[in-house]
C-alpha positions in Angstrom: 192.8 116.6 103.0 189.6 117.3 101.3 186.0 116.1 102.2 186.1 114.6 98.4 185.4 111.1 99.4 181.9 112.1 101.5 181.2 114.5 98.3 181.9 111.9 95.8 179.4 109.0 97.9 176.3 111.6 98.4 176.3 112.6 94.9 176.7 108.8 93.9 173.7 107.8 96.3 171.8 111.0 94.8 172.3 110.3 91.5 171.4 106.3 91.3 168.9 105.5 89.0 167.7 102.8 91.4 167.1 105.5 94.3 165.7 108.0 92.2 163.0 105.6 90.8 162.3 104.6 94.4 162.4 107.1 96.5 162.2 110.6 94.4 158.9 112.7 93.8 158.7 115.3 91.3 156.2 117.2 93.7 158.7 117.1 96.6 161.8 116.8 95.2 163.3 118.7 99.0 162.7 115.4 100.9 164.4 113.2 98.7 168.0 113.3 100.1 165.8 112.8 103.4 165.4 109.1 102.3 169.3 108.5 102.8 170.3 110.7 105.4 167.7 111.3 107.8 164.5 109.3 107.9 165.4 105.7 108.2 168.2 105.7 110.3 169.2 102.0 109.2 169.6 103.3 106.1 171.5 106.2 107.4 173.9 104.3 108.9 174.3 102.1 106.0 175.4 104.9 104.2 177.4 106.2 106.6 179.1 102.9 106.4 180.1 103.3 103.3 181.7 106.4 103.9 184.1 104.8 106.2 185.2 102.4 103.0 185.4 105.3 100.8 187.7 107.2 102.6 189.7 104.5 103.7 189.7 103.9 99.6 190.9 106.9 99.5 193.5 106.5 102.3 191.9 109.3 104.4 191.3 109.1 108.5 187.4 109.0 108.8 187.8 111.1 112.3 190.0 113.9 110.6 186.9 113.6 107.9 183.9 114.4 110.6 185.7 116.8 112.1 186.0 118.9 108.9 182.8 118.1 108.1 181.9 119.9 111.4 181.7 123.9 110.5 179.1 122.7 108.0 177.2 120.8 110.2 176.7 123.4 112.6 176.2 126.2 109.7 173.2 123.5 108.6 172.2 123.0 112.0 172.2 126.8 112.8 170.1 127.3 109.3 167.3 125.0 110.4 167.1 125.8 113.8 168.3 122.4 115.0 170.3 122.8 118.6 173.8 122.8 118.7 173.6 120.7 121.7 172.7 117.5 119.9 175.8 117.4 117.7 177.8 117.8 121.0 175.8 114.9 122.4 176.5 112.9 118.8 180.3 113.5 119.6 180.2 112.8 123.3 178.2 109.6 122.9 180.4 108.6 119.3 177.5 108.5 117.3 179.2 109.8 114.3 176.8 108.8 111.6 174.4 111.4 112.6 177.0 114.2 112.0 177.7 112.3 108.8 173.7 112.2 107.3 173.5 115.8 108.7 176.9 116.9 106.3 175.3 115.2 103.7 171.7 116.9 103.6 173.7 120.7 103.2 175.8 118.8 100.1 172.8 117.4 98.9 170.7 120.4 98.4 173.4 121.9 96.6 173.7 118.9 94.5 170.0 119.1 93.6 170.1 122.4 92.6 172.9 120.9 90.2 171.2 117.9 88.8 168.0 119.0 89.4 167.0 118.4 85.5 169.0 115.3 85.4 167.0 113.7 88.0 163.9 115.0 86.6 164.9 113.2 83.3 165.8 109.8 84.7 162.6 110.0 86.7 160.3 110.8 83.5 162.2 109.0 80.6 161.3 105.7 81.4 157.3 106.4 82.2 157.4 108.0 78.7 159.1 105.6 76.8 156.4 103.2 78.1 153.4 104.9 76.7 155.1 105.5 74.1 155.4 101.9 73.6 151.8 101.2 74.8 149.9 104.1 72.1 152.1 102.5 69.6 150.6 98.5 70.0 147.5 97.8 68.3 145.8 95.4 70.6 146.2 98.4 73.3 145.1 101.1 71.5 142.1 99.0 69.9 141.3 97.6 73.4 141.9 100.0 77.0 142.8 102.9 74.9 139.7 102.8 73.1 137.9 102.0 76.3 139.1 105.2 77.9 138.8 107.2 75.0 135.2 106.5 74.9 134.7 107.2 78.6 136.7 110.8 78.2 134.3 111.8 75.2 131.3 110.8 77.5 130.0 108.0 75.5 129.8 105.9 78.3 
């Protein structure tokens, strides 16, 4: 038993074109898997939601699944200088989708470092293909183009 099914769902929510276009800035790209896992816990537990269909998908115990997931929760823990006592309090209480959004921000920032251009891409392409688009039309470029052209040069 692997933890393929949590891997597979964080680097699917990561790497949605949907979320990226939402949620993901250039300038801070660190807080970005933040969106999903950590500040909104509604959405948290969304997500962690549909880690308990993926692994069932993938006809996998979703208990045996946090508890692997636990040395790397406490490594991640440990490396941002989060207690250890609150993930025992997550177990004792069976609030699992905590341990499960705290798992997926140590994945995630390895899967940023990964796609890190590829997000970058999907999160430029379109703005560019727009202007693009825009410099290309007459009526723009005769009309606001001109406009701001004008007010650059200090005409106006």
């Amino acid at each position: 038993m692997d933890l393929r099914p949590a891997n597979m769902l964080i680097k699917e929510i990561l790497l949605d074109y949907d979320n990226i276009k939402k949620y993901y800035d250039p300038e801070e790209d660190d807080n970005y898997p933040h969106e999903f896992f950590n500040n909104d816990e509604e959405i948290l537990i969304e997500n962690y939601m549909k880690f308990r269909v993926c692994a069932q998908a993938f006809d996998e115990n979703v208990y045996e699944l946090l508890f692997k997931m636990l040395p790397d929760v406490l490594e991640y823990a440990d490396n941002i200088g989060m207690e250890i006592q609150h993930i025992t309090i997550w177990f004792l209480r069976g609030s699992y989708h905590p341990i499960f959004g705290t798992y997926a921000l140590k994945v995630a920032e390895e899967i940023m470092d990964e796609y890190d251009e590829y997000i970058t891409n999907l999160y430029y392409i379109p703005r560019k293909l727009a202007i693009s688009k825009l410099k290309r039309n007459r009526i723009v470029n005769e009309g606001i183009l001109l406009k701001l052209s004008m007010k650059n040069c200090g005409m106006f």
